[in-house]
MARLUMKE-336994 format. One record per atom (N, C-alpha, C): residue in one letter; atom name; x, y, z. Coordinates in Angstrom, 2 decimals. Example, Ala and Ser with C-alpha at 12.3 -4.5 7.8 and 13.67 -1.06 7.14 Angstrom:
// MARLUMKE-336994
SITE resn name       x       y       z
SITE    A    N   13.19   -5.69    7.80
SITE    A   CA   12.30   -4.50    7.80
SITE    A    C   13.20   -3.30    7.80
SITE    S    N   12.85   -2.25    7.08
SITE    S   CA   13.67   -1.06    7.14
SITE    S    C   12.90    0.03    7.87
This chain:
// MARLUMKE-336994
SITE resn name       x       y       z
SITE    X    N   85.94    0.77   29.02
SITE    X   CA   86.70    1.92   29.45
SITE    X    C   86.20    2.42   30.81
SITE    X    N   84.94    2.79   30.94
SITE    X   CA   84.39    3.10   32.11
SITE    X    C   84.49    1.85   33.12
SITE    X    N   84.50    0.88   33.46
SITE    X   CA   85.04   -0.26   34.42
SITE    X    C   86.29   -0.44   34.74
SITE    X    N   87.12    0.01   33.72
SITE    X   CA   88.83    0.03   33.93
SITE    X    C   88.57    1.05   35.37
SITE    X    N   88.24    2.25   34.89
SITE    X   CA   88.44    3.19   35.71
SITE    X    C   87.15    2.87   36.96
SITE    X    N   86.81    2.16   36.70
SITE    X   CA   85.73    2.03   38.70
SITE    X    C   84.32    2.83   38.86
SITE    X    N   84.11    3.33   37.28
SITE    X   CA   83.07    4.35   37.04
SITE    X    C   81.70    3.16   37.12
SITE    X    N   80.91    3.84   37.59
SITE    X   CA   79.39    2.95   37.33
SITE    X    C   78.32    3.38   36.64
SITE    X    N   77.72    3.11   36.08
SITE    X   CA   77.06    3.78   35.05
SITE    X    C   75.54    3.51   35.71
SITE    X    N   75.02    4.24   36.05
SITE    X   CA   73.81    3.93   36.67
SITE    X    C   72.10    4.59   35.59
SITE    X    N   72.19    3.85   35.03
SITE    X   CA   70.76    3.69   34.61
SITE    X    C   69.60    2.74   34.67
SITE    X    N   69.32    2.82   35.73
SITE    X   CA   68.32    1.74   36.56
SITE    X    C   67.09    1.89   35.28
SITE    X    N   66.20    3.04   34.89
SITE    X   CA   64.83    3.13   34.74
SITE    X    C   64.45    4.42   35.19
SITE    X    N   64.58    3.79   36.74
SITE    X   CA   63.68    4.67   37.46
SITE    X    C   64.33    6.17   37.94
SITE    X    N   63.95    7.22   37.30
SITE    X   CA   65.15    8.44   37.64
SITE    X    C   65.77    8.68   36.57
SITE    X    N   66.10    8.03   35.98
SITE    X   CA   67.43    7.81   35.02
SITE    X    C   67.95    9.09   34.30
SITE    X    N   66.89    9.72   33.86
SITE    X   CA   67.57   10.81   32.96
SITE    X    C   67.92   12.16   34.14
SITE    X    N   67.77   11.75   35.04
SITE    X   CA   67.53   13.05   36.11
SITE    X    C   69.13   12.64   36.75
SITE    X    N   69.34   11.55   36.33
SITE    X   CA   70.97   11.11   37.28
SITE    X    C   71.78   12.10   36.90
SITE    X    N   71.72   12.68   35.73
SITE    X   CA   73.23   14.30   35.51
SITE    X    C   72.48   15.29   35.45
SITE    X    N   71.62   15.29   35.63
SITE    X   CA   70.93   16.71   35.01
SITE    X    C   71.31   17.80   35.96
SITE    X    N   71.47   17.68   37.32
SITE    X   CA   72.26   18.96   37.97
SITE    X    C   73.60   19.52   37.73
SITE    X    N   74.50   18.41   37.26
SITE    X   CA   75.46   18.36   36.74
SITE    X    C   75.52   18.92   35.61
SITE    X    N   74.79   18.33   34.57
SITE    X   CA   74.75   19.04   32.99
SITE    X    C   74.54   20.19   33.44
SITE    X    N   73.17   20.98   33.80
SITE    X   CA   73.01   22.02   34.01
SITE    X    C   73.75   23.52   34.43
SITE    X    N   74.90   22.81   35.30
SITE    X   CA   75.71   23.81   36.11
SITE    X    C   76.82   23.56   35.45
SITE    X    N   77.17   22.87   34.49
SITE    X   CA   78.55   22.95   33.39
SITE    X    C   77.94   23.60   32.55
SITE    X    N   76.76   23.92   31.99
SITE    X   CA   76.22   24.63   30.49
SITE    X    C   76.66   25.86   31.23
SITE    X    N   76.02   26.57   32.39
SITE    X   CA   75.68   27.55   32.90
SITE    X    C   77.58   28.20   33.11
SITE    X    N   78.42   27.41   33.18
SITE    X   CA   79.74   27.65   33.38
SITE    X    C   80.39   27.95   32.52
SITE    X    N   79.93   27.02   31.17
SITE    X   CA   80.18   26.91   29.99
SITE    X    C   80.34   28.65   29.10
SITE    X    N   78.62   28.37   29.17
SITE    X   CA   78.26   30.21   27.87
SITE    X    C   78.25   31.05   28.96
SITE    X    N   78.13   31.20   30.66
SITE    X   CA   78.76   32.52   31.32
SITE    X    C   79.96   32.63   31.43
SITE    X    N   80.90   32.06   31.77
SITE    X   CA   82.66   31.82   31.96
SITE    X    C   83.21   31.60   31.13
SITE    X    N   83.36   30.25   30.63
SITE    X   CA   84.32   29.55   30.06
SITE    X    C   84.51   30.39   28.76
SITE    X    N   83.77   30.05   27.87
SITE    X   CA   83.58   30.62   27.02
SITE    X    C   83.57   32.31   26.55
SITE    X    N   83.66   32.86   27.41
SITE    X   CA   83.93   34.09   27.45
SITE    X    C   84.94   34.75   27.46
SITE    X    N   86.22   33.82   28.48
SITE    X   CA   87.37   34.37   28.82
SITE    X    C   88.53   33.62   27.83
SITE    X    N   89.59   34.25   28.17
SITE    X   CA   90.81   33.54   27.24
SITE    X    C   91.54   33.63   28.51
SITE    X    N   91.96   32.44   28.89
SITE    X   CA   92.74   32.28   29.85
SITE    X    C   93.92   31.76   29.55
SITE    X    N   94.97   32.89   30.03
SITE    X   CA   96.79   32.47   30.18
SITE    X    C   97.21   31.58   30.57
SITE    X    N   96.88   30.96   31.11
SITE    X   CA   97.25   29.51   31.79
SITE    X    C   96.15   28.61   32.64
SITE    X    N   96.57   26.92   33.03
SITE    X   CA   95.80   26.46   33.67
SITE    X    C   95.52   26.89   34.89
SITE    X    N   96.41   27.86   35.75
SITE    X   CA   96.33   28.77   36.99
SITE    X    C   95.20   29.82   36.99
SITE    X    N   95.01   30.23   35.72
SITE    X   CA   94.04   31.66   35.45
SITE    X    C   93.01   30.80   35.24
SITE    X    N   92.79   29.53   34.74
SITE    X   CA   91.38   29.13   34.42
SITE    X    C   91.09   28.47   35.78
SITE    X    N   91.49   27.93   36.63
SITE    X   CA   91.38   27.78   37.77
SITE    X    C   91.15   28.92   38.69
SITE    X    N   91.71   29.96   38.68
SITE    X   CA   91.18   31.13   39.84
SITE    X    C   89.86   31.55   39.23
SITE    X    N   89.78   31.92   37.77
SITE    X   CA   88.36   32.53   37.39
SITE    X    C   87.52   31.48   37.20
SITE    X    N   87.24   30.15   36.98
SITE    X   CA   86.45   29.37   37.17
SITE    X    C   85.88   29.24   38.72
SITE    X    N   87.49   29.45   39.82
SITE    X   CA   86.66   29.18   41.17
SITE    X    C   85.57   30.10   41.10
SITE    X    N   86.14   31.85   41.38
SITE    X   CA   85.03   33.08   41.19
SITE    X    C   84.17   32.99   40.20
SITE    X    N   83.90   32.41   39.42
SITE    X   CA   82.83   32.12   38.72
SITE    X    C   81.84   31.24   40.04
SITE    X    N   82.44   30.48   40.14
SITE    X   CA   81.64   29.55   41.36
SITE    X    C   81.30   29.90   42.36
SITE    X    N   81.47   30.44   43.22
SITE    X   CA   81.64   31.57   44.10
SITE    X    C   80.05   32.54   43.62
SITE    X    N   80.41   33.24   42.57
SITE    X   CA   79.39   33.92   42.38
SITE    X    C   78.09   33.15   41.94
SITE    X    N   78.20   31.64   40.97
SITE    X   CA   77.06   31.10   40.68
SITE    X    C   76.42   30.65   42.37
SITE    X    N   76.97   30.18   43.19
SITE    X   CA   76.66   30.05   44.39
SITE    X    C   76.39   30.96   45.01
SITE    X    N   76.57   32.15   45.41
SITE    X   CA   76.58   33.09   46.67
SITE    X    C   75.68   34.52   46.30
SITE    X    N   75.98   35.00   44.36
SITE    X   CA   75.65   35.84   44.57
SITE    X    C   74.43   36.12   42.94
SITE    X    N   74.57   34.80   42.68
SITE    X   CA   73.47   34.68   41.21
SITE    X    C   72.10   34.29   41.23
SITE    X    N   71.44   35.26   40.74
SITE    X   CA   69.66   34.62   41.90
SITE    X    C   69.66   33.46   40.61
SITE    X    N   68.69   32.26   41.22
SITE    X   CA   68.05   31.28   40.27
SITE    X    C   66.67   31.61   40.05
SITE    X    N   66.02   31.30   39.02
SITE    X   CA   64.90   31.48   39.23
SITE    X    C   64.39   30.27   39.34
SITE    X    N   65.07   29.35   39.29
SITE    X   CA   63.80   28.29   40.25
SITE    X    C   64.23   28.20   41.68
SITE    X    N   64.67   28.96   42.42
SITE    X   CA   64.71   29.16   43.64
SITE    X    C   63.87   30.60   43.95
SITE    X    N   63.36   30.81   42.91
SITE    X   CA   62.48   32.37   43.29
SITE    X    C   63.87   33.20   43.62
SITE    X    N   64.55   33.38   42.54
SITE    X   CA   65.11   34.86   42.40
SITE    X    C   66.22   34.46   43.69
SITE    X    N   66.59   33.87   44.55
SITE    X   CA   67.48   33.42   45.73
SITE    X    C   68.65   32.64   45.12
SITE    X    N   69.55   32.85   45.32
SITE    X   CA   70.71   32.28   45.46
SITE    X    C   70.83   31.08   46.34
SITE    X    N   71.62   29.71   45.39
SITE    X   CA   71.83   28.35   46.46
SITE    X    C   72.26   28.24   47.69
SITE    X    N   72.65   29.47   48.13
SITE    X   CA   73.65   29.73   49.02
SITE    X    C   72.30   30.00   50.42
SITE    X    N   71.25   31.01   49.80
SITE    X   CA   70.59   31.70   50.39
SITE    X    C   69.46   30.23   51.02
SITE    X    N   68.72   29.36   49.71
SITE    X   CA   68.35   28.77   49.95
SITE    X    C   68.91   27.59   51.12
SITE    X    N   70.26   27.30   51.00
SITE    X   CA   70.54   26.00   51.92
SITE    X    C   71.02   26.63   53.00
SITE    X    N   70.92   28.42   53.42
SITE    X   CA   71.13   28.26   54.66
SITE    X    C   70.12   28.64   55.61
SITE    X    N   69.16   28.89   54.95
SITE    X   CA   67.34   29.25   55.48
SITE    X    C   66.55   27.76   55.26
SITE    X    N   67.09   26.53   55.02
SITE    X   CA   66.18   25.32   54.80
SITE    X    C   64.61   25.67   54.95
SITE    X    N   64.31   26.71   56.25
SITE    X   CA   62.75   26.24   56.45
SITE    X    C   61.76   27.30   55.18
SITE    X    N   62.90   28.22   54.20
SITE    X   CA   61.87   28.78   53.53
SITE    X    C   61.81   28.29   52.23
SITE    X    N   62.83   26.86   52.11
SITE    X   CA   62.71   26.43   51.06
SITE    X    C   60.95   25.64   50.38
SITE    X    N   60.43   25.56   51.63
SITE    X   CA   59.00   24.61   51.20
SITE    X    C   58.29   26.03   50.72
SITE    X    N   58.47   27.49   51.17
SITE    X   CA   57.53   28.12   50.35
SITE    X    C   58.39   28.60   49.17
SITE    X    N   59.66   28.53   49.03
SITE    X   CA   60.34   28.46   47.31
SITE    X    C   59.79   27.49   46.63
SITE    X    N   59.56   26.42   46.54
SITE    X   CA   59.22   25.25   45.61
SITE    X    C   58.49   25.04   45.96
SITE    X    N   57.32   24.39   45.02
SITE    X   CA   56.02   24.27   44.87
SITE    X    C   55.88   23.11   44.98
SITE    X    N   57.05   21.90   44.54
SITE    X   CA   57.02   20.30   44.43
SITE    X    C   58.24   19.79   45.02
SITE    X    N   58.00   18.53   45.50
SITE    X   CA   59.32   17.78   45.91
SITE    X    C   60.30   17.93   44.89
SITE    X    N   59.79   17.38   43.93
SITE    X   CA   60.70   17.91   42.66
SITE    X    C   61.95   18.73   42.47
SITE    X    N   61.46   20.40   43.05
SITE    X   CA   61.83   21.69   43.03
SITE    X    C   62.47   21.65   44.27
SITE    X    N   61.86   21.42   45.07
SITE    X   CA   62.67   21.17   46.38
SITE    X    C   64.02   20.57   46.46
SITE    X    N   63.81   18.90   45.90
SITE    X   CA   65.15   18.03   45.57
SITE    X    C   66.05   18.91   44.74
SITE    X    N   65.78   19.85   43.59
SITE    X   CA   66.78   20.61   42.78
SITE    X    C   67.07   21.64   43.29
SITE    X    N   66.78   22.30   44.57
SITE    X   CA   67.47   23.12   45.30
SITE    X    C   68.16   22.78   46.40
SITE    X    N   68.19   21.51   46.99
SITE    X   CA   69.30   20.97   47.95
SITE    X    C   70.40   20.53   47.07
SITE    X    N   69.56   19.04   46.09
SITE    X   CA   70.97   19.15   44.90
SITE    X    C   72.04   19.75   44.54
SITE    X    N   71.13   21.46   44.08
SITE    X   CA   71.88   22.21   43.44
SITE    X    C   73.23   22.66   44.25
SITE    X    N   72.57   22.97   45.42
SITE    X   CA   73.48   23.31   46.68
SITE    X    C   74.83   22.15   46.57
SITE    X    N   74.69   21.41   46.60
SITE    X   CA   75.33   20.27   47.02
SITE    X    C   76.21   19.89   45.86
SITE    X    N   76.01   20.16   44.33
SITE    X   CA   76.74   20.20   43.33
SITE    X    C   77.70   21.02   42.68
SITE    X    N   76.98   22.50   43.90
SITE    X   CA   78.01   23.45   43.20
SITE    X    C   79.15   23.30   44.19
SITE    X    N   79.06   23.10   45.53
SITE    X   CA   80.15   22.82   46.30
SITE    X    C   81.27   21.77   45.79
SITE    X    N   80.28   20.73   45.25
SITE    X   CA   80.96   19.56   44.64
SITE    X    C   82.13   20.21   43.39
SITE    X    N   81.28   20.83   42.63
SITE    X   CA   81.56   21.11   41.40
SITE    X    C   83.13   22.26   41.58
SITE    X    N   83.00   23.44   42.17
SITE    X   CA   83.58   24.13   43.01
SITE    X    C   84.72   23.63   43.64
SITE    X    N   84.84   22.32   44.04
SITE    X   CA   85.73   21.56   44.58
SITE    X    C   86.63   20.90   43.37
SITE    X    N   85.84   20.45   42.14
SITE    X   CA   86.21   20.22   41.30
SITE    X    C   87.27   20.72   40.40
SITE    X    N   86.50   22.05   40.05
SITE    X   CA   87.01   23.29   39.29
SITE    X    C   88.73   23.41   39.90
SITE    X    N   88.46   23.55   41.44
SITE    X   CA   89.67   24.18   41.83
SITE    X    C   90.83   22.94   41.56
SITE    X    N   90.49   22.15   41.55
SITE    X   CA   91.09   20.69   41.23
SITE    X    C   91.84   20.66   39.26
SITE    X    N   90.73   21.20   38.96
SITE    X   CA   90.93   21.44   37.59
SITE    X    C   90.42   20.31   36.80
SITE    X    N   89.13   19.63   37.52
SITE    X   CA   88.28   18.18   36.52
SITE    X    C   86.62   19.37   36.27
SITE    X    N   86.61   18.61   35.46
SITE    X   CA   84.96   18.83   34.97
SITE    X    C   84.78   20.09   33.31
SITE    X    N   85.62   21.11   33.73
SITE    X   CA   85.28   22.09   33.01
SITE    X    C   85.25   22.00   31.32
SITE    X    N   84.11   21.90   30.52
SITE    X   CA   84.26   22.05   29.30
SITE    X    C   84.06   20.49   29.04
SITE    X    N   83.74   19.66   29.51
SITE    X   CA   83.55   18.18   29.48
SITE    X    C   82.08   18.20   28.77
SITE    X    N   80.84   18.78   28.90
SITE    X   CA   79.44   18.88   28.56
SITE    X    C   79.42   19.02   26.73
């Protein structure tokens, strides 16, 4: 099924369980704050309040593994990200994160991803 559609399934070893985990993470977080909360009238209403959901998980929701900063805050100050994170690690999950919610955000408004986790 996944080859019909051009999907690749990448589990090398090395990394492996870390390949969705920004992903999982920011659908749970969409999941029990949004989704799950609202009753939405149509696929139009779950699309506008999913974007503003996004919107706010990006721009205006502190993380705390960004030290209390918002993704937004972090990827547009890059140079204070080395004293936010303590490890490459932490570091990689705050550019990531950046980079997934835009993704994700792009998604939403599209109307793929939501409630899939």
């Amino acid at each position: 099924m996944l080859q019909d559609q051009a999907i690749r399934i990448s589990m090398d070893g090395r990394g492996a369980w870390r390949d969705n985990v920004f992903v999982e993470r920011l659908w749970r977080s969409v999941k029990y704050e949004e989704a799950y909360l609202r009753a939405y009238g149509s696929v139009s209403d779950a699309r506008a309040s999913l974007g503003r959901y996004l919107a706010f998980y990006n721009g205006r929701r502190p993380h705390s593994s960004l030290g209390a900063r918002t993704p937004e805050q972090v990827y547009l100050d890059h140079k204070s990200i080395s004293t936010i994170c303590r490890t490459t690690w932490q570091h990689d999950n705050a550019i990531g994160a950046v980079a997934l919610l835009r993704s994700g955000y792009a998604l939403a408004a599209r109307g793929h991803g939501a409630g899939k986790t």
